[in-house]
Structures are given as structure tokens and as C-alpha cells.
N, C-alpha and C positions, 0 to 999 in steps of 0.2 A: 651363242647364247640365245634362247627360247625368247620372245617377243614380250612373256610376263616376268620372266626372272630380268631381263633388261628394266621393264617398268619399277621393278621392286627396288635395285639399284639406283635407280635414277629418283624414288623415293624416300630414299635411304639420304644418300646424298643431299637431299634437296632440306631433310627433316635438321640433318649434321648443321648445315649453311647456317639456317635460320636460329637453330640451338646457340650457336657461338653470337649469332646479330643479339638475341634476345642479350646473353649473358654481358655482350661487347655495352650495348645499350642502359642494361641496369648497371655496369660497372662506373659508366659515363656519368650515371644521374647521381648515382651514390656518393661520385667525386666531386661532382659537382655539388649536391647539397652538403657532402663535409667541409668543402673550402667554402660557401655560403655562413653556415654556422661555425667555421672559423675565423668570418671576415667579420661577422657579428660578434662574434665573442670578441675579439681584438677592441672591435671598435668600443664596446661595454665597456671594455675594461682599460682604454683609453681615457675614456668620460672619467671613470670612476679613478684614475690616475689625477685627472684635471684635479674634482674635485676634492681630493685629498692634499695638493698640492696649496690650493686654496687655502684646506685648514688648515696647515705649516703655514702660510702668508699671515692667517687671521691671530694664528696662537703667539709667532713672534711681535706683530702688533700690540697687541692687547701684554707681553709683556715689555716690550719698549717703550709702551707710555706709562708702565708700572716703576721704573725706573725714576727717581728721586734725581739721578744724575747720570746720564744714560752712557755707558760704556761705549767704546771705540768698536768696539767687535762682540758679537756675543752667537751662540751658536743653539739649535736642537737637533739633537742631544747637545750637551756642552763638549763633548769629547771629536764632535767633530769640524770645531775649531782646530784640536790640538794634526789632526789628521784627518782629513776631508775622503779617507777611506769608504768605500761603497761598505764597508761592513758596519757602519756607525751610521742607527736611520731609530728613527722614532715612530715602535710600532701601536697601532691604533688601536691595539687590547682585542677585547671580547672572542677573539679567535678571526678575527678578520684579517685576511690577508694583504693589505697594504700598510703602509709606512712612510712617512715623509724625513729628509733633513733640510735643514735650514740653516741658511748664513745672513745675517745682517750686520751692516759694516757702515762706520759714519762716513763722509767726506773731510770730516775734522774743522771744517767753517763755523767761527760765532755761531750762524745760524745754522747747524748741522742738517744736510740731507741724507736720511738713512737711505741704504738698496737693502731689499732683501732679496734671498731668493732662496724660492721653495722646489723642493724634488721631489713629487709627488710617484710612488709607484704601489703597481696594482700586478700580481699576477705575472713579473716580468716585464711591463711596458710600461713606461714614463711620461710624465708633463714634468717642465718647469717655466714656474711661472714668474715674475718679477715684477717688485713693487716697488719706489720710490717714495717718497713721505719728508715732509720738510717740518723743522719746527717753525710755528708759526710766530710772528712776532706783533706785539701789541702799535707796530706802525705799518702794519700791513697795507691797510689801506687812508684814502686822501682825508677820509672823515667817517668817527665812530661814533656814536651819541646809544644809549639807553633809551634816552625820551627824549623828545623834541617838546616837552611842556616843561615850562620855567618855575618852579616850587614858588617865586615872589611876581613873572610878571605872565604866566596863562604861556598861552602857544606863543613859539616864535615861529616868524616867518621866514621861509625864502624867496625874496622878492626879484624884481625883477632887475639887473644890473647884476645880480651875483653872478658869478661863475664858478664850477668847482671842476676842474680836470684833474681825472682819477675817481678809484671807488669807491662810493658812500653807501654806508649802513647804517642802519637804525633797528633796533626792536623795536622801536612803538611808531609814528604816523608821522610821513609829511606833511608840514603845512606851506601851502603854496599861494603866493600871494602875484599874480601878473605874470611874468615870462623869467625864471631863473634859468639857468643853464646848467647841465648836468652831461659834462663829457665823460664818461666814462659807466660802470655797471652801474646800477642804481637796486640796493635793497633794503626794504623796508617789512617791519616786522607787520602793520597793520592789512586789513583786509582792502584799504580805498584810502585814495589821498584826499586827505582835509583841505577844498579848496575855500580860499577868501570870500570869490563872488561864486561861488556855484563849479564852477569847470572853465573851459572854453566857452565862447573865445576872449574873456577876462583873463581868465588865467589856465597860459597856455604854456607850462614850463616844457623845454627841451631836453627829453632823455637820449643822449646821443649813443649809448648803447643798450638800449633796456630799458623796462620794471621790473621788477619782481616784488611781488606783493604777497601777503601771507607766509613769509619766510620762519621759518624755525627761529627761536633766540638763539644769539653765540652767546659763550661765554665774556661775561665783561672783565672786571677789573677784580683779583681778591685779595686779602688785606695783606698779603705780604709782599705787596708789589714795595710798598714803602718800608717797607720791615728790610726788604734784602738790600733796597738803597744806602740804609742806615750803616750795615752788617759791610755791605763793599768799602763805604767813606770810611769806616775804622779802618778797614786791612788795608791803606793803600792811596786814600784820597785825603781828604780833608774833611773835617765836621766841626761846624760853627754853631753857637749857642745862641738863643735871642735873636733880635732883629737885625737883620744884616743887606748892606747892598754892596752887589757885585758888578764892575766894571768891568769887561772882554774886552782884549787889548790887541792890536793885528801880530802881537811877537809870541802869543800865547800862555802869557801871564796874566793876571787877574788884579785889579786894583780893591781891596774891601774893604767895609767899614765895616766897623763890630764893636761895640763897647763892651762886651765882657772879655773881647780880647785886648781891650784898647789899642784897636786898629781904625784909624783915618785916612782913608784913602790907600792903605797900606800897598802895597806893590809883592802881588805874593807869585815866585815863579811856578811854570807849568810841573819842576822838580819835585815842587811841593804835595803836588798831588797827582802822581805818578801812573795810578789806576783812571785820571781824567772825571774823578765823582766826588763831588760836592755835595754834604747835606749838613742843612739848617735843623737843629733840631730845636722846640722846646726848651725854656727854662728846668721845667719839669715837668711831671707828668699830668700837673693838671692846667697849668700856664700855655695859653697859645699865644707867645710871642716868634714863635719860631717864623716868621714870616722876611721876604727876600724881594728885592729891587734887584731889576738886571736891566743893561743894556751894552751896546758893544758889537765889536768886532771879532768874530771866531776863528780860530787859527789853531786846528788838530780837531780833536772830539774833547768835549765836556760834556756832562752832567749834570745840572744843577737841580736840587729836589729839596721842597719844604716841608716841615709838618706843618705848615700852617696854612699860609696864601701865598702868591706868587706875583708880584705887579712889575709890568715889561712900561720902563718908561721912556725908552725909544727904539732906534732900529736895532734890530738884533741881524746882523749877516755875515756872512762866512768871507772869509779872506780872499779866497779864490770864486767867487761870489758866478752863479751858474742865473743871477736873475738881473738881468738889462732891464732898468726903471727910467730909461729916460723921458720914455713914452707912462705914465702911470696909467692911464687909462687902457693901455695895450702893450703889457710888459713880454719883452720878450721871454721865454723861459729856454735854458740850454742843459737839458738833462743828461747831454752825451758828456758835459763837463769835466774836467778831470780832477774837481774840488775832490779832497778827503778829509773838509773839514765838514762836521757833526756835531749839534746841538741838540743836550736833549731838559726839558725844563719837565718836572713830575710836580705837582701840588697838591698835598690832602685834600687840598678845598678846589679854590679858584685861581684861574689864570687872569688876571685885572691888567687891559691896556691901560695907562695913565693918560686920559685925551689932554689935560692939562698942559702936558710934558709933550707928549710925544710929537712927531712935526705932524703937516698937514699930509702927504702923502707917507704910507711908511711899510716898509719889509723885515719881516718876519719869519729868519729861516731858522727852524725849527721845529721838532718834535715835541709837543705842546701834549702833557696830559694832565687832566684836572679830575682827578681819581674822584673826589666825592660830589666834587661842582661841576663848575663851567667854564668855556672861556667866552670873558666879555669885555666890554667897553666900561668904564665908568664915565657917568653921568653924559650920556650918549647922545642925550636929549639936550643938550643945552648948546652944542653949537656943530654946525657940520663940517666935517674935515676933508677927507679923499679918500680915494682908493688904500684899502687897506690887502699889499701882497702877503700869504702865507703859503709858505712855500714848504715844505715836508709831509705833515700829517696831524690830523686834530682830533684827540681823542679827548671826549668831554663824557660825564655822566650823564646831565641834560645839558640839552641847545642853550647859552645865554646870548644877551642883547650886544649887538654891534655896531647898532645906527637904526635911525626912524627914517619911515619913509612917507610920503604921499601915498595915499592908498590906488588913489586916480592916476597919476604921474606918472611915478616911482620917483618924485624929486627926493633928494636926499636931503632932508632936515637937522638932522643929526648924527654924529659919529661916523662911521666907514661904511664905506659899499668892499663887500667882502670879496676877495678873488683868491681862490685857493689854489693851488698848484702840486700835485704830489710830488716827492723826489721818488724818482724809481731806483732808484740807491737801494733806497729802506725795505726792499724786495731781499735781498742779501746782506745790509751792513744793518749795525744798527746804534744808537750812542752807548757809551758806555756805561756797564752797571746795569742794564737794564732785564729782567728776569724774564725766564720763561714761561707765555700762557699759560695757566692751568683752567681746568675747571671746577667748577663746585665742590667735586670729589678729591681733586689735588692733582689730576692727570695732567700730564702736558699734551696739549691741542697741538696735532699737527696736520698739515696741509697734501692732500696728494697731488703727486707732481706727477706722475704716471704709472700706468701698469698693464703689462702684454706677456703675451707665452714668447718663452724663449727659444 
């Protein structure tokens, strides 16, 4: 071969090599930017999985609180309850290609905690997400109040010698009088705490876990808290007319007076009111006699609830009793307990200690709600007593008076030095008869317990 037909070959060849690099190299990129823009598309359309799984979360939500009496199980579509079939999904309309299904299922507890869980899919690829949600109950926490202003006596204070372990809330404003103690969350609806002398170092109360200030309003109390009291004591319990006082007995019967029943002392067993609810009602509907004396020993769950007032004229404590007062001034409190006795006292109005009656040191276990009132001491001011234990949960509409204080001291003048104790029971149990939160609108208020991708 000629020395230029060699070169032409060797050009030949060299043009081939590189033609195939070129082609080899664009093949490379091209796969590489398709698996790029598949790995992005994937992930797009992962996102857009999540969030579709989200609204299956949001849309069984909003209708489980729609629910007047919320089913065991409820499904979207409804049909895949009956079969949990991949062909049963709830698509999102307008030509969009995703679709969620959804199961929500109770635990079957008094205090029901739903799970949902949503299947969000987009394009062939999935999120599932899961929610949790508790109904909430009106003794959730150590102490509920609306307003801490007294309609007959201005602000009340919390001074110093009280103690409250567990979580207080209020929509309207602390007033803080010297060093109170606050174990537990601490929330309040106002923007700044109303202090007596200014702030510190007069008044330097203890948030042991928190403030929160400027908090949204909950929902408080709505009129059929006493309505469905009334509705349970028919099917099941007991309902007493006019004024009545009830005795708790440690064998779980009830001793009552009642003159429209012409009952004296009467001895009435736990058989008798089998549902565990008691209500006082009205003579009629324009008579407020319906008002109730208790005190005693609690032995199972009761209920007692007035349409009137409510006056506690000694100890009220449970049989299997979780509060050691030997010490008042440093009660032990034993929340691991294995009491399953439960007291719960409702009042239209007020919850009224009798300082007259009641002894010098005294405990108070129960679930205390004073729907349109307070609870308080009567005549608080005229001699001073002790430590006053409450042990469950205190839901008042405003703060009422419990004892006067030395504004300089904090000696106690009058009535009780307040020490409140939550039972964490009331996290899960709760007395009987007692309805579920709503709000404004009629919804049942529930609490989230948790939520993660599955």
C-alpha cells in the first residue's frame, strides 16, 4: 500500500473511532438527563402523592367531627370499608390524576381515639399518612376558668401558698398576687399577667413548665352540657326534684333527703341508679330549687349535677383514696393508684364550700364544674381554716373566692389556701354521663395525639 492510501485509511479509521465516541457520549447524556427527569418526575409526583394523602386526612377529619355520634369505622369512598380493594380510591375530579382512600377506625374507649389513615396516590406512586385524634374531654386539664374576674368581687388572685400541679387555662388574664406555684403548662388567653405589686420581685409566681400568653380561646361550656345530664339520669340513673342532700357511703350507696320524695336520710343502693348519674332538677321550669348538699365517701363513679347550685359540706374522697393528708400542708399525692372510684359534681351555677360545716383541713376529690359560675368558699372572710386539697379538675366559668390573704405576708385570714392536684386518670376516664366537647357550631373538639407518613 502507497504511503497516502495508508494515511487515507488510518483517516478513515480514526474519523469511525470518534463517530461511535461522539454517538457513545451523546447516548450517555441523553440517559442520563432521561433518568434525571425521571428521578424528578418521581419525586414531583411523590410530593403531590403526600399531599393528596393529606386531603384524605383533612376530609375524613372535618367529617368525624361532623358526626353527632361518631361511628366505629367509617371509610372514603364508603365502599372501601366493605373491601379495602386497590380499585376503591376517591378520585379528585377536574381530570386530575390522583386519588386518595381513607380508613378511620375508633379504639372503642369512653374517650374514643380515632386513627385514620390516608392513601394518597399520584401517577402510580404513594404516600400514606396517619393521624391520630382523641376526643377531648371537659376535665382534661387541672383548671379551666373563662375569666379570672369575679361578676360580685373584681379580680381574683393567685397568691402565694397556692399550688396547682397540672394544666391551667384561662381565656382571659392571670392575676398574680406574691409567689403561687404553677406545675405544670400554663395558658392564658390575655396578652401580660396582671400583677398585684407590679411584677417581680413582689410578685414572682412559678411557671414550672411555661407561659403562653396571647393563646386563642377554647371552646368552653354549651348549654347542653346539662341538658344531656338530665337525658342520661332518665334512662338509667336517678332524678330528684327540689332541694336535696346526698350522703356517699364507702359501700356505694347513697343516703338522700328529698321532701318531694319524702326521703330522710333514705338509703338508696348503687342498683338504683345503675348508669352512676344523678340529677337534681327544678321544681319547674321557672323555680330554682333544684339545688344539692353532698359530702362522703366515693365507692365506683357517680355523677351528681344540679340545675341550680351545688354546696360540698365536707370531704368528698374516694374509697380507695390516691391523696395521703396526714401531712396537709404537704399532701402526698399517688397518681399511679389503682382507685377506679370517680366523682363528678356539674352545677348550672356554683360550686359553694360550706366553711361553717366543712372541717379545718379538707379533700376534695373530684371533678368540679360550675357551668354558669364558680367554685368558692362561702363567707371566706370570717374565719380562716387550712389547706384546702383538690384533687381531679376544676372547671369554673369565672375564678370565685377561696380565702383572703395578707397582701404583704401571704397570711391566711380567711378560708382555704388552695392546692390542686390533677388526676391523670381524667387523660382517659372520665365520670359518668358526662358529654362530649363541642363547639359553638355543635362539633366535637378533638385533641391530636399524633401524626407521621407511614
Amino acid at each position: 500500500m502507497s504511503p497516502q492510501l495508508k494515511n487515507k485509511g488510518f483517516a478513515l479509521a480514526f474519523s469511525l473511532i470518534f463517530f461511535f465516541l461522539i454517538i457513545s457520549f451523546v447516548g450517555v447524556y441523553v440517559l442520563a438527563t432521561s433518568n434525571g427527569l425521571t428521578t424528578a418526575s418521581r419525586a414531583a409526583d411523590l410530593k403531590r402523592a403526600y399531599y393528596i394523602a393529606d386531603a384524605g386526612i383533612a376530609d375524613a377529619f372535618i367529617q368525624l367531627r361532623s358526626y353527632a355520634s361518631a361511628p366505629a369505622k367509617f371509610c372514603i369512598p364508603a365502599a372501601y370499608c366493605n373491601d379495602n380493594a386497590s380499585s376503591f380510591s376517591y378520585a379528585l375530579g377536574n381530570g386530575k390524576a390522583g386519588s386518595y382512600q381513607v380508613s378511620a377506625s375508633s379504639d372503642g374507649a369512653p374517650w374514643a381515639t380515632y386513627t385514620i389513615i390516608s392513601k394518597g396516590t399520584y401517577n402510580k406512586v404513594s404516600k400514606i399518612l396517619q393521624l391520630s385524634v382523641q376526643q377531648t374531654s371537659i376535665a382534661s386539664l387541672a383548671y379551666l376558668s373563662a375569666t379570672e374576674v369575679n361578676p360580685q368581687w373584681g379580680n381574683l388572685w393567685w397568691t402565694t401558698g397556692m399550688t396547682t400541679v397540672g394544666p391551667v387555662r384561662t381565656n382571659g388574664t392571670l392575676n398574680i398576687l406574691g409567689n403561687p406555684i404553677f406545675d405544670g403548662t400554663t395558658i392564658q388567653g390575655g396578652n401580660a399577667i396582671n400583677y398585684f405589686n407590679g411584677g417581680p420581685p413582689k410578685d414572682n409566681p412559678s411557671f414550672v413548665d411555661g407561659l403562653t400568653l396571647s393563646a386563642a380561646s377554647i371552646p368552653f361550656l354549651t348549654s347542653n352540657f346539662l341538658t344531656s345530664m338530665a337525658a342520661t339520669a332518665s334512662a338509667g340513673g336517678l332524678v330528684l326534684t327540689g332541694a336535696s342532700t346526698v350522703i356517699l357511703n364507702k359501700d356505694g350507696s347513697i343516703n338522700v333527703t328529698n321532701s318531694a320524695r319524702g326521703w330522710n336520710n333514705k338509703n338508696v343502693t348503687a342498683s338504683s341508679f345503675p348508669n352512676g348519674v344523678i340529677y337534681v332538677q327544678n321544681t319547674n321550669g321557672s323555680s330554682n330549687d333544684g339545688d344539692v348538699t353532698v359530702q362522703g365517701t366515693v365507692k365506683g363513679q357517680i355523677t351528681l349535677a344540679s340545675a341550680h347550685q351545688m354546696y360540698i359540706s365536707g370531704n368528698l374522697m374516694y374509697n380507695t383514696d390516691p391523696v395521703n393528708m396526714s401531712n396537709p400542708k404537704n399532701p402526698i399525692i399517688n397518681n399511679s393508684s389503682s382507685s377506679t372510684d370517680l366523682l363528678g359534681l356539674v352545677s348550672q351555677n356554683d360550686i359553694t364550700v360550706l366553711a361553717n360545716s366543712a372541717p379545718s383541713n379538707i379533700e376534695l376529690d373530684a371533678v368540679l364544674v360550675a357551668l354558669n359560675g364558680a367554685f368558692q368558699v362561702d363567707q371566706w372572710w370570717l374565719q380562716g381554716k387550712g389547706n384546702m386539697i383538690q384533687f381531679g379538675s376544676l372547671v369554673n366559668n369565672y375564678c370565685g373566692p377561696t380565702g383572703e390573704f395578707d397582701p404583704g405576708t401571704g397570711t391566711l385570714y380567711g378560708g382555704y389556701n388552695q392546692l390542686q392536684y390533677y388526676d391523670t386518670r381524667l387523660q382517659t376516664k372520665i365520670p359518668p354521663g358526662f358529654p362530649k366537647v363541642q363547639d359553638s357550631t355543635g362539633r366535637t373538639v378533638y385533641i391530636k395525639v399524633s401524626f407521621h407518613e407511614v
